[in-house]
C-alpha positions as CSV (number, residue, x, y, z in Angstrom):
1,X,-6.4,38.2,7.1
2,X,-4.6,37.8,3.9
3,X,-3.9,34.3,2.5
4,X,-2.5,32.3,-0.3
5,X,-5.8,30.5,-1.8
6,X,-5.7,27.7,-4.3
7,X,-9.1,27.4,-6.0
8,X,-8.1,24.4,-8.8
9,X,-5.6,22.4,-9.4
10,X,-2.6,23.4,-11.7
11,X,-3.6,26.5,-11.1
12,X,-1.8,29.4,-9.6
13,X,-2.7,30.3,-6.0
14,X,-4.3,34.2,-5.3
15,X,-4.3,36.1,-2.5
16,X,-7.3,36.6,-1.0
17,X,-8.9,38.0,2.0
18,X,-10.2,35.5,4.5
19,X,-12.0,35.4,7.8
20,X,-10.5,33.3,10.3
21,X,-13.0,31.9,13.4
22,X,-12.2,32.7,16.8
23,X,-10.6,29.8,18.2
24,X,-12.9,27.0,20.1
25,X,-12.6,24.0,22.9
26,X,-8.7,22.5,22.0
27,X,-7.9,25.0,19.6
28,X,-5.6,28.3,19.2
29,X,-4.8,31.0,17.2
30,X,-1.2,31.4,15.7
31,X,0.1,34.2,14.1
32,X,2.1,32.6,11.0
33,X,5.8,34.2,11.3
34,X,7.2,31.7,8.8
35,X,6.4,28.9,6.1
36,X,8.2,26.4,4.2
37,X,7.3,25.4,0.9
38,X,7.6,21.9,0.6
39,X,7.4,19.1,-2.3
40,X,4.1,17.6,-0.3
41,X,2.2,21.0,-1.2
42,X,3.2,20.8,-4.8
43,X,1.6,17.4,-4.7
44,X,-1.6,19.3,-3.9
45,X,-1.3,22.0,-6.5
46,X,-0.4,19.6,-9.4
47,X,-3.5,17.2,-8.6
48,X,-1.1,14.1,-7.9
49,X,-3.3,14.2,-5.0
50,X,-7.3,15.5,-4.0
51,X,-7.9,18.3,-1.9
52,X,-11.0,20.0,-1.0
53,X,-11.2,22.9,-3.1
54,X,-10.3,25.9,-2.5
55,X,-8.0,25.9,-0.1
56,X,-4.9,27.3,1.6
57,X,-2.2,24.9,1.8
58,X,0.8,25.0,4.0
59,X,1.8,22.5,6.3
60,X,5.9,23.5,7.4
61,X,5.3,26.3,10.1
62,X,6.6,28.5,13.3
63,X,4.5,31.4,14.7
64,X,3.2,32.8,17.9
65,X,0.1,32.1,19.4
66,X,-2.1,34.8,19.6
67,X,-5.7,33.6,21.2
68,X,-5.8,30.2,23.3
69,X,-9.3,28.4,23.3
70,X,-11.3,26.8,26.3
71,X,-9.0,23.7,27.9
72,X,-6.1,24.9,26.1
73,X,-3.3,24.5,29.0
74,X,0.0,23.3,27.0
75,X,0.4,26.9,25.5
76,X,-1.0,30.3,25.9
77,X,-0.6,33.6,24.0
78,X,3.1,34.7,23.3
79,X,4.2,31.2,22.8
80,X,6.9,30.4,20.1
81,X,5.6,27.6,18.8
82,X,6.0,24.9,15.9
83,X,2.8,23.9,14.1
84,X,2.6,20.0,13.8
85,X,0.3,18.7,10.7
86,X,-1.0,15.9,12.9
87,X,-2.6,17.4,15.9
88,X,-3.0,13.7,18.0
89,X,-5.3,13.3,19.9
90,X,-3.1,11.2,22.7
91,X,-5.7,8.8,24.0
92,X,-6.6,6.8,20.6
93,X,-4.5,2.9,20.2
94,X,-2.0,4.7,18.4
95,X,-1.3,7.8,20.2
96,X,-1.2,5.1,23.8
97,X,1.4,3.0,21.5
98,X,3.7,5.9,21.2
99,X,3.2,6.3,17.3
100,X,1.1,9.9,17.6
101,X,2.1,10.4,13.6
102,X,-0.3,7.9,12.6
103,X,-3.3,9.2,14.8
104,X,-6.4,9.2,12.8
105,X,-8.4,11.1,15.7
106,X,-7.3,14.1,15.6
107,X,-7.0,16.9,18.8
108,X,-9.8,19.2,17.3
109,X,-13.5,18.8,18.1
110,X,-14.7,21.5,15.5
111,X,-17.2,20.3,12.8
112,X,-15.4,22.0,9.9
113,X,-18.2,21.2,7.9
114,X,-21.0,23.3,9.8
115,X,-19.0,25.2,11.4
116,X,-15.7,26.2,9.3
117,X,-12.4,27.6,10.4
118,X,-12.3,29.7,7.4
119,X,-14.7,31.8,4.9
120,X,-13.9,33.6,1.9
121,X,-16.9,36.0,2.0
122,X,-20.0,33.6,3.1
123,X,-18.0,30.6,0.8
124,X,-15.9,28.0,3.5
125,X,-12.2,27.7,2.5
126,X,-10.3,24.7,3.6
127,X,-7.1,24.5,5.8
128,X,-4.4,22.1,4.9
129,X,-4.1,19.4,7.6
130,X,-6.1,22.0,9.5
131,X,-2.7,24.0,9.8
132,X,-3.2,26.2,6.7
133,X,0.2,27.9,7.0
134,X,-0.1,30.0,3.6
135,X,-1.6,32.8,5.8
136,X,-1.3,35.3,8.2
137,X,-3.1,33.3,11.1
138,X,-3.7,29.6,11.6
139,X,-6.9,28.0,13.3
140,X,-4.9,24.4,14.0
141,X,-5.9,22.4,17.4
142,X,-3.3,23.2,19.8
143,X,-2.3,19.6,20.3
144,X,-0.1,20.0,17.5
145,X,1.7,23.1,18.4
146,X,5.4,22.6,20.4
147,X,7.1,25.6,22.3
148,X,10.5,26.3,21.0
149,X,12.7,28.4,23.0
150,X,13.9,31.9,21.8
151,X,17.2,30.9,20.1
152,X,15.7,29.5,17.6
153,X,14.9,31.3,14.5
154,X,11.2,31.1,13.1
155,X,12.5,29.6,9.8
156,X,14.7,27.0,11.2
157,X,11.8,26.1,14.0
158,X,9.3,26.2,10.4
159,X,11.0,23.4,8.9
160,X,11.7,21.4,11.6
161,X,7.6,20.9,11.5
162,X,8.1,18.9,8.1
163,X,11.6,18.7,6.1
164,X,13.7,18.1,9.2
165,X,11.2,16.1,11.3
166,X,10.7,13.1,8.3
167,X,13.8,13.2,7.3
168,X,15.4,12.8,10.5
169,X,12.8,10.7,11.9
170,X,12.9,8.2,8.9
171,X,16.5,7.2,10.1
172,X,16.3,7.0,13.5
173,X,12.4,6.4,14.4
174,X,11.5,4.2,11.0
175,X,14.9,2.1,10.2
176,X,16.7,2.8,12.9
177,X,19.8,3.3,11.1
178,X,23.3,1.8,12.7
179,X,26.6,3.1,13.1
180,X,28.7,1.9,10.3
181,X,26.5,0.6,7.5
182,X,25.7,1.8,4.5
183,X,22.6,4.8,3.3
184,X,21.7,5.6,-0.2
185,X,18.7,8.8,-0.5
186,X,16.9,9.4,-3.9
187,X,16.4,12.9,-4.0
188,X,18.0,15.5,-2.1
189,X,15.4,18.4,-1.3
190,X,14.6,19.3,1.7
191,X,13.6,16.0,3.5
192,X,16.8,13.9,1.4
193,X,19.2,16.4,3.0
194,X,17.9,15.9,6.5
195,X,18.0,12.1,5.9
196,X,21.3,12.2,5.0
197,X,22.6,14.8,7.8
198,X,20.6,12.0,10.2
199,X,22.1,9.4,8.4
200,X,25.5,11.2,9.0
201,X,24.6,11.4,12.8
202,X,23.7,8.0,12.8
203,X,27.1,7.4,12.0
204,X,26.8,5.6,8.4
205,X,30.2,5.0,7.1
206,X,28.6,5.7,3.5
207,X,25.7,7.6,2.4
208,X,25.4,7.8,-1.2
209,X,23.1,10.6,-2.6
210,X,21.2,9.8,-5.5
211,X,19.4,13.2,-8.3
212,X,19.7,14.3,-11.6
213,X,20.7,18.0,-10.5
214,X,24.7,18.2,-10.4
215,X,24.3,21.2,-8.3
216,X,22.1,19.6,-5.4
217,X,24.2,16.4,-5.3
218,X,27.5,19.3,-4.0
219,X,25.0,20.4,-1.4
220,X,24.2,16.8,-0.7
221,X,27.6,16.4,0.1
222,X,27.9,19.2,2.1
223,X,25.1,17.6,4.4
224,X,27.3,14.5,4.9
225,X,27.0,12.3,1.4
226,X,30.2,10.5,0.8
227,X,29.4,9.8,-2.8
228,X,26.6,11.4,-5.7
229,X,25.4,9.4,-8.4
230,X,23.9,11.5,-11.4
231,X,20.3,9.2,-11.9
232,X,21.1,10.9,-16.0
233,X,24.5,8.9,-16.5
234,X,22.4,5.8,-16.6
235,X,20.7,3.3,-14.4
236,X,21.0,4.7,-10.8
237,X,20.6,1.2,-9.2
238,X,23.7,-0.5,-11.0
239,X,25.5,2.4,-10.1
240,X,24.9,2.5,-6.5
241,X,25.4,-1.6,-7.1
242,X,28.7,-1.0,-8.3
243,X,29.9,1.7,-5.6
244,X,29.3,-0.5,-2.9
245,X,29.7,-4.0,-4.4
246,X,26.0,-5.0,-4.1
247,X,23.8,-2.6,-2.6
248,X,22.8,-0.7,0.9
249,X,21.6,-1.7,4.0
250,X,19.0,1.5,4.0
251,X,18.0,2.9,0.5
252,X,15.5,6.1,1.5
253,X,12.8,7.5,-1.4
254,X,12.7,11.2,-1.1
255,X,10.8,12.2,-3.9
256,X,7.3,10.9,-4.1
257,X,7.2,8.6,-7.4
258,X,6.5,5.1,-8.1
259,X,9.5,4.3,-10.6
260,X,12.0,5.9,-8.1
261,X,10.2,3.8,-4.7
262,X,10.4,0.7,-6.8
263,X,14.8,2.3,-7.7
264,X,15.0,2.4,-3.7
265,X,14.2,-1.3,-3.3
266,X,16.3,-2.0,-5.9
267,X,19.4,-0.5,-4.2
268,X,18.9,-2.2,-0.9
269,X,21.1,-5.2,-0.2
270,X,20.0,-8.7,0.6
271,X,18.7,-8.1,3.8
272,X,18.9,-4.5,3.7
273,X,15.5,-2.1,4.2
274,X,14.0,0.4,1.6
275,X,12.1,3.4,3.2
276,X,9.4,5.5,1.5
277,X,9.3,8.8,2.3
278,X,8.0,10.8,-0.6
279,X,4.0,10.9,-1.2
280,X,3.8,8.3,-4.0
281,X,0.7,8.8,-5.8
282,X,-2.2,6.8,-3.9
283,X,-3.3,5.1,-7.3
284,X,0.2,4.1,-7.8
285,X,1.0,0.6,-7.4
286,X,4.8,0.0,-6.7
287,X,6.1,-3.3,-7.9
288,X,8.8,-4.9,-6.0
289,X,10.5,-8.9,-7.1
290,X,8.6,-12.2,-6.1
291,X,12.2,-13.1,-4.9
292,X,11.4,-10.8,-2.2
293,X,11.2,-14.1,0.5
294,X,15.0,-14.8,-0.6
295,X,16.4,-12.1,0.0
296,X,14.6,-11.0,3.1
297,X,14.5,-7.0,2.1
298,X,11.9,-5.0,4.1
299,X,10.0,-2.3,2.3
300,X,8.3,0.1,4.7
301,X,7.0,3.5,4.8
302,X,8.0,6.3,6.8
303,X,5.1,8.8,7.9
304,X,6.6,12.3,9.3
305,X,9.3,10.5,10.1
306,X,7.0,8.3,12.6
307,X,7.3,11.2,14.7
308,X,6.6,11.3,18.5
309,X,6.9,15.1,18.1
310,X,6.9,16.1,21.5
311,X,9.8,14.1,22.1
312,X,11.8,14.0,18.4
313,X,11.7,17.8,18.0
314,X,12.7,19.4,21.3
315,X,16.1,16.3,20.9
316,X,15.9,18.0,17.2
317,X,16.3,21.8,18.1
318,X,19.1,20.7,20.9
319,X,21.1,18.7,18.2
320,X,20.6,22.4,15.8
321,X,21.7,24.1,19.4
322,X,24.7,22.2,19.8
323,X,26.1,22.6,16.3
324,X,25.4,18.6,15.2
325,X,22.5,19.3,12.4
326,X,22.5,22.2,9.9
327,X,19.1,23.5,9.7
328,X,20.1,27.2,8.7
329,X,21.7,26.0,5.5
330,X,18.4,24.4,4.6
331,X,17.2,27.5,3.4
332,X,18.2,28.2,-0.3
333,X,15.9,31.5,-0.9
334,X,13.3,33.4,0.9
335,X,9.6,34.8,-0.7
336,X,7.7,37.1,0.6
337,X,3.8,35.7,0.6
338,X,2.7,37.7,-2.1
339,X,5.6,35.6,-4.7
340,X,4.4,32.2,-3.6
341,X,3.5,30.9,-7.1
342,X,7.2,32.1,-7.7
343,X,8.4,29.9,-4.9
344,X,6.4,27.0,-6.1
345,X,8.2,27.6,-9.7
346,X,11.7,27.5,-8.1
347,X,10.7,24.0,-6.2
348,X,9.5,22.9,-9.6
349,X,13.1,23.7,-11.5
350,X,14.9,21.9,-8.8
351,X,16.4,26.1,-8.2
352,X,16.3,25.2,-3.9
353,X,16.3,22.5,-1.6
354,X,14.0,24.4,0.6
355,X,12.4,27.8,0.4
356,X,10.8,30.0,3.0
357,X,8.1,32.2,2.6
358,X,8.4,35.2,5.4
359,X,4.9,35.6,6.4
360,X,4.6,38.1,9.8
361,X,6.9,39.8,12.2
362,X,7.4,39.1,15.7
């Protein structure tokens, strides 16, 4: 199979041709019909954060199953389906405790290390989160994978495995977001717009969209945001201070960097909650006031949206059905998988909130 391989870091991806194993106990086989190309890849390719080199990265996809392996019963082959990037294992504390997202088990038995998923001549290659969605197949365990019904396109049902899952997730699973308060999102790609159609949902009176792109604030506001603050015409926390006479009760960081995490604090209200949703850097440190005590902020992360997936994303697809979330005007451009450096260059020069790569046919 052909796949999009990244051998170093700030480097650009080829296209190589892999084998893929035939799939084992817990496993299947997915033919990739679509891929998103999200901010968390670029986090890969620019070395903010280690990956086992090489590998192929993609993490946002929809395809149809193609081979089921043994004890496999919750799909078989013809299946629409939605890739998860956590595959839970559902018997670990976590998974019994309803939080799946943060399973650290895992729903595949294979030891990648003697026995990889994927070789590039006799050399393994690996597969992001064991999903490896820059590819014509995908070896994932099947306890990630979710049926979707036919209505639904394979690039809307591609990004509801990442962008629309943690961004919706992150206002109703993590802060639980309540009807008539006040939402302020730094950075409105992909994820930011989905917090802010969930914020919308949610019923915020207010939801302030915070970037530096004049363009991408508009869309912002087609999403739902009542209000865009340009982070260039000075210090984005006294200006979302001054539009609402103090600060928010959510403030959600959509980006991934320490100076705009510690930003989100800063624009939460006394007693309001800041939510991290970007992939800070893991050596980054984010510094928040001593006076945190007095004014009785929370700071919490939000982790794919603290996703019970079988549950959020079926209530996801009929909100999409129904009219109530806009997951088609997500898209901004389509690739084809041979231009994916391309796409990665667009994300980069804040050209889309989210790109699709259009991988296989039905």
């Amino acid at each position: 199979m052909r796949a999009a391989v990244l051998n170093e870091a700030r480097s650009p991806m080829t296209i190589d041709e892999l084998t893929v194993a035939d799939p084992g106990p817990g496993e299947a086989l997915v033919k990739v019909i679509a891929a998103g190309v999200c901010h968390s890849d670029l986090h890969f390719i620019e070395g903010t954060y280690p990956a086992r080199m090489p590998t192929v990265l993609g993490h946002e996809v929809a395809g149809v199953v193609q081979e089921v392996g043994p004890g496999v019963t919750n799909v078989q082959a013809g299946n629409r389906v939605i890739i998860g990037f956590v595959q839970p294992c559902g018997h670990c504390e976590f998974c019994d405790a309803g939080r799946p997202n943060l399973c650290a088990v895992g729903g595949g038995v294979r030891d990648l290390r003697n026995d990889p998923a994927l070789l590039r001549g006799d050399d393994p290659v690996t597969a992001m989160t064991n999903v490896g969605g820059f590819a014509e197949l995908s070896l994932t365990p099947a306890s990630g994978l979710l049926k979707i019904p036919d209505a639904v396109g394979m690039d809307v049902a591609a990004l509801v495995g990442c962008s629309v899952m943690t961004g919706y997730g992150a206002v109703v699973n993590t802060a639980k977001v309540e009807p008539g308060t006040t939402v302020a999102v730094i950075g409105t790609g992909g994820v930011g717009l989905n917090i802010i159609q969930a914020a919308r949902l949610a019923g915020a009176r207010r939801i302030i969209a915070v970037d530096i792109a004049e363009h991408k604030l508009q869309y912002a506001r087609d999403f739902g945001a009542t209000d865009g603050v340009d982070a260039t015409a000075g210090d984005p926390v006294q200006q979302v201070h001054e539009l609402t006479g103090g600060g928010v009760d959510y403030a959600f960081e959509a980006i991934g960097l320490k100076q705009t995490a510690e930003q989100t604090y800063g624009m939460a209200r006394r007693g309001g909650t800041a939510v991290i949703v970007g992939m800070v850097p893991p050596a980054d440190q984010i510094e928040v006031s001593g006076m945190i005590w007095l004014e009785e902020k929370t700071l919490k992360g939000s982790f794919y949206g603290s996703g019970r997936f079988h549950t959020d994303m079926p209530r996801i697809l009929d909100l999409y059905l129904a009219g109530k979330l806009d997951l088609e005007g997500l898209v901004s451009k389509r690739f084809p998988l041979d231009e994916i450096n391309e796409a990665f260059d667009a994300l980069r020069s804040n050209e889309v909130a989210r790109s699709v790569l259009e991988i296989g046919a039905e």
